[in-house]
C-alpha positions in Angstrom: 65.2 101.6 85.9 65.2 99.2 88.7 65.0 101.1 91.6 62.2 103.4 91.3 60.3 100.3 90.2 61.5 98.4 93.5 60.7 101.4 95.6 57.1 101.2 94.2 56.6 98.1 95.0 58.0 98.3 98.6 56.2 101.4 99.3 53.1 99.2 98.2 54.0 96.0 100.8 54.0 98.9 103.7 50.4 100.6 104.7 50.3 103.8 105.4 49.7 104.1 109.3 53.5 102.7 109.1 54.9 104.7 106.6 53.5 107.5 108.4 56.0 106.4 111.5 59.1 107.4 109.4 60.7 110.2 109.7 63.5 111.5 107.0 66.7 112.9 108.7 69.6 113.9 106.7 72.4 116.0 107.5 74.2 118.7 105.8 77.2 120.9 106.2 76.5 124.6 105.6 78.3 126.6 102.6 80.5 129.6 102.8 78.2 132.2 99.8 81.4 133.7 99.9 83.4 130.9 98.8 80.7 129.5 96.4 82.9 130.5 92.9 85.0 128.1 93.9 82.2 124.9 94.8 80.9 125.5 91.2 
């Protein structure tokens, strides 16, 4: 696999004072539990 190796190796280029700079944001929609039968 190519891009775990190239993540590796990235994540070695960056020190860590840096890479502790970056924060992870993502953004999800919420679920209806209710409605859930039907998503699976």
């Amino acid at each position: 696999m190519k891009a775990p190796k190239c993540a590796s190796d990235y994540q070695m280029k960056v020190s860590g004072p840096i890479m502790d700079r970056f924060d992870l944001y993502i953004e999800v929609s919420s679920i209806n539990v209710y409605n859930y039968d039907l998503i699976v």
